[in-house]
N, C-alpha and C positions, 0 to 999 in steps of 0.2 A: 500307650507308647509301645512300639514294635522294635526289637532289636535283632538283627542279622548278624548272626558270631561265625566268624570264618577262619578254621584251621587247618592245615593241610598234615599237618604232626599230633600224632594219639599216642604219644607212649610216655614212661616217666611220671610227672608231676603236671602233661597240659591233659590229661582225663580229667583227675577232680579238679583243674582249676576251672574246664569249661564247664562240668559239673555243676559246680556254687556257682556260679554268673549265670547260665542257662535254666535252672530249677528256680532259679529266684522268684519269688511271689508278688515282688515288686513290678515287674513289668512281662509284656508278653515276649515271648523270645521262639526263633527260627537259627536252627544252629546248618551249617556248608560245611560237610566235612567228607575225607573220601572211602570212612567206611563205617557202616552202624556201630552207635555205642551202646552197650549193653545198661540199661539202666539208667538210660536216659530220659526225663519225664519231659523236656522240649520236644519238639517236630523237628525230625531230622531230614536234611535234603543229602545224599549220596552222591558225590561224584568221584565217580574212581580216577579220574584223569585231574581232578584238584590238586596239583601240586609247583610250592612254586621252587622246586629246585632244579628246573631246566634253565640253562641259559639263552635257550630261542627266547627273541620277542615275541615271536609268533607265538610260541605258546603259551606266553606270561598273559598275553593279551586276549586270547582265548577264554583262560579262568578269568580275568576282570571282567568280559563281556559277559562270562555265565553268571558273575556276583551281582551285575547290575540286572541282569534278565530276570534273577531272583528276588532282588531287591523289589523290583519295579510289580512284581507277579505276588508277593508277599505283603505288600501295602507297607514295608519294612519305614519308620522312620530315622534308624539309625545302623550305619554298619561297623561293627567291629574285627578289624583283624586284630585276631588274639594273641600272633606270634609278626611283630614287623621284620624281626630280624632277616627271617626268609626272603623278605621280597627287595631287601638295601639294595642289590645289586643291581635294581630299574630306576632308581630315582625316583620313583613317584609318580613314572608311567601311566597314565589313565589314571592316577588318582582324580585329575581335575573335574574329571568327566562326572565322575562318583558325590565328589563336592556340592557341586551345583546342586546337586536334586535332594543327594541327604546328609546328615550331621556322619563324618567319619570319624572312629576312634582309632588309636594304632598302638600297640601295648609292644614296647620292648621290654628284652630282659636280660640284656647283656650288654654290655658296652665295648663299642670297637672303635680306637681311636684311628687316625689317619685322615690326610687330607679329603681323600675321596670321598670317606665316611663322613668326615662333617659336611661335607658338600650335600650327602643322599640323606641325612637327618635332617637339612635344614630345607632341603625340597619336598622333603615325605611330610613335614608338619605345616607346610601353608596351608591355611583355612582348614587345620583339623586340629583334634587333639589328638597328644602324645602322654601314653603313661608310661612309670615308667616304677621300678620297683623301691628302691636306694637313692640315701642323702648324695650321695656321690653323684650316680647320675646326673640326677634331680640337676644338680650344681654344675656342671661338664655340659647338659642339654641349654641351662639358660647364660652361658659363657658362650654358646653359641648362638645366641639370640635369636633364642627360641621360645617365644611368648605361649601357645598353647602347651605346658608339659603339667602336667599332675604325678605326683606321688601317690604311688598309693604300698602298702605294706605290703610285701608277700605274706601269705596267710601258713599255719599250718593248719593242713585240711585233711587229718585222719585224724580217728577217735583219740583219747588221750585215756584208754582204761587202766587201772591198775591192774598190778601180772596178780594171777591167781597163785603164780609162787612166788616167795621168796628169791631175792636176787644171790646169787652165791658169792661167798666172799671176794670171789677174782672178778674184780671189774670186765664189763665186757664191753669192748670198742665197738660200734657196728658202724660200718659203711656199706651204703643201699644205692641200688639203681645200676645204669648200663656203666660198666668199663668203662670209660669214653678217656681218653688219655690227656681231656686237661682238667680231667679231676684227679690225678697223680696218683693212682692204685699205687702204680711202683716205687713212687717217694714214700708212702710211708710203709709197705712192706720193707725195703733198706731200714729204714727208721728204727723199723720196733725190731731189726738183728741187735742194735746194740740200748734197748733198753732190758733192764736187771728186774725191775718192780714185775712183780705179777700183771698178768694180763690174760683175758683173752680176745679174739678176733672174728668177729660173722661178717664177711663179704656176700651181698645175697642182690640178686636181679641178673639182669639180661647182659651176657657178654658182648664187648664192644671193641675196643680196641684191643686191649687187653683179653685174649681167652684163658680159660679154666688153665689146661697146661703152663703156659705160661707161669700162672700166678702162683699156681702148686710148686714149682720150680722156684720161683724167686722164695716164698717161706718156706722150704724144706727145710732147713734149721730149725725151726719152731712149728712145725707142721701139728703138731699134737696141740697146736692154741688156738688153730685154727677151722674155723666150718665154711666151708663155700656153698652156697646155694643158688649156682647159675642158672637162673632160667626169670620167664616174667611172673609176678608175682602177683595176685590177686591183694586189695586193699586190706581185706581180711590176714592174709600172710604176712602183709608188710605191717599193718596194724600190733601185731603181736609182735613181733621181732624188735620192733622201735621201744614198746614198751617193755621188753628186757633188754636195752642197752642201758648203759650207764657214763658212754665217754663217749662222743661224737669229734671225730678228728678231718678236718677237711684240707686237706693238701694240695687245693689245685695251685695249678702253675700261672705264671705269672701271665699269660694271655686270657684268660677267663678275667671277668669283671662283672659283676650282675649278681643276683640276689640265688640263692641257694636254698631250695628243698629240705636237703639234710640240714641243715639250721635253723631253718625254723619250726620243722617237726622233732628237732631236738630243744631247744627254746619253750615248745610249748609243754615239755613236760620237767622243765627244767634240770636239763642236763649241761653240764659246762663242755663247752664250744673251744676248741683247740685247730686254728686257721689260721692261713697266709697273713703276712703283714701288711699285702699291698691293697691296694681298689677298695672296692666297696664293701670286702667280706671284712679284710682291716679297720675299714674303720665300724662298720656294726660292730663288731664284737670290741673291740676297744670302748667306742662311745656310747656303747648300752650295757658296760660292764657283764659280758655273756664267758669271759672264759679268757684264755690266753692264745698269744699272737706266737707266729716265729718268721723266722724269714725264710720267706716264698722260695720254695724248691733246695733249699737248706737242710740236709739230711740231718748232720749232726745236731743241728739247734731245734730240729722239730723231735729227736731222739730225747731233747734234753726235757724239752718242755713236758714232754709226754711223762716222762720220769719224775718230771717234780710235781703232775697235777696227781698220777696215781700215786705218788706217798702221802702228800699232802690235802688233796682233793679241792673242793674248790664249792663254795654256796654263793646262790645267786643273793645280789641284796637289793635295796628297793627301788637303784636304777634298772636293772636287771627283771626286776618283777611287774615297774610301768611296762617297760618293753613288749612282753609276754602278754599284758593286753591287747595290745596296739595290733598284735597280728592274728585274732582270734578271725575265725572265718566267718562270724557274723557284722565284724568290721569294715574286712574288706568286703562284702558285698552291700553293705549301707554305702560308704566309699564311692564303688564305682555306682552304684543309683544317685548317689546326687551327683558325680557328673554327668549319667545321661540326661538329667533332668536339667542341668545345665545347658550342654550341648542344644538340646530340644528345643528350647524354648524358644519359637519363632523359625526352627529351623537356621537359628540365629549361624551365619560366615563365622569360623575364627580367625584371627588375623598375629 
């Protein structure tokens, strides 16, 4: 069994996710991406013009006709777009064409409601599969009646070493990855102005919406709790930084829906989890007892919670600690292998 993984986005958390699914020893794999990955042990195809964030058809239909010219050149039995979310906005354009010949997978990882949306979810899943991260989802894709959708866990996929030092007695918050403004940098710098408990602060990855200035300006008050380390970050870097946090606070805003990174590379080394109340990060951490909830974009009530986890602190217990298996990256790549193995079988239509 041949699989074709097709991304047009390398930064964040979709390196090592194509990582684990492409290295996998379970099947043979052909990775479509538009610029070499270092450390990649699959056969990589480069196309620099792979992307699908233009709004021409013309060029949307371009990369589909290079993915089948691949497919078709590769002996590929199965193609997986890794990120569906980029392509919603075609409806599923030339997906049919792709159908016929091979098993399509299509992996979202966020959720967007609206008519139109449900309208391009429920055209982008005829006769394929759909994964997708969160019980939520999971539940929102088959209210649309959407019979191929599979769940599968987000994984946490960096090492989980112990620090070679001791943690100091000031907890340390760390928030990782680009700026991106609907993960709420600026909600929870407001926040922790009016919390009193000790604390400190690592903001560390790639500026996004939010730049360095900016965010030096908003903690100025507390400037001395704070370390920024704006730029990209080798897995090595981020490896270590995760294992000296102690408190994982995710503030995104109420438009974000989808499964999260910082959660569950916090989760897997059992750090309490302090998130939105709403979607799908609401209810993980609620329904897998991971930490506590506030409400979504709520300054003061996420100032509060913050307050009451670093007095009182918070252990996971043996819901908490199922969980924490469930997203082991050796999981999720058994996971998606019995869906390809699914899918495959006959070349079998989904319907």
């Amino acid at each position: 069994m041949k699989i074709l993984f097709v991304d047009d986005m390398l930064w964040g958390h979709h390196i090592p996710y194509l990582k684990a699914l492409a290295d996998s020893h379970f099947y043979e794999s052909v990775v479509l991406i538009p610029e070499k990955v270092p450390g990649l042990a699959a056969e990589q195809i480069v196309c620099e013009k792979l992307s699908f964030d233009t709004k021409k058809i013309s060029d949307y239909m371009e990369c589909i006709n290079f993915i089948e010219n691949q497919a078709q050149k590769k002996k590929a039995d199965i193609i997986h777009f890794l990120n569906g979310d980029k392509i919603m906005r075609y409806f599923g354009l030339g997906m049919g064409r792709l159908s016929r010949n091979w098993s399509v997978v299509i992996t979202f990882h966020h959720f967007f409601s609206g008519f139109l949306r449900k309208i391009s979810y429920q055209m982008m899943s005829v006769h394929r599969m759909v994964v997708v991260h969160t019980d939520c989802f999971y539940i929102k894709m088959k209210h649309y009646h959407i019979g191929g959708v599979s769940q599968i866990e987000y994984p946490g996929f960096l090492q989980k070493k112990k620090p070679n030092m001791k943690h100091s007695e000031i907890p340390m918050i760390g928030m990782y990855g680009a700026t991106r403004y609907e993960k709420g940098v600026d909600i929870l710098l407001e926040a922790l102005k009016k919390v009193k408990a000790p604390f400190r602060l690592r903001i560390a990855g790639m500026e996004g919406d939010f730049l360095q200035p900016e965010i030096e300006k908003m903690c100025a008050s507390y400037k001395d709790k704070v370390f920024l380390d704006m730029r990209f970050l080798t897995e090595e870097e981020l490896e270590d930084y995760w294992n000296h946090t102690d408190l994982v606070v995710l503030p995104y805003r109420i438009n974000f829906d989808g499964a999260s990174g910082q959660l569950t590379e916090g989760v897997s080394r059992g750090l309490p989890i302090i998130g939105p109340s709403h979607g799908s990060l609401g209810d993980m951490i609620q329904r897998n007892h991971l930490g506590r909830v506030f409400q979504t974009e709520n300054v003061d009530d996420l100032a509060k919670v913050i307050e009451e986890v670093l007095k009182s602190g918070f252990s996971y217990d043996d819901v908490a600690k199922e969980y924490q298996k469930r997203i082991g990256p050796e999981r999720f790549c058994e996971k998606y292998y019995d869906l390809y193995r699914k899918v495959n079988v006959g070349n079998t239509k989904l319907t």
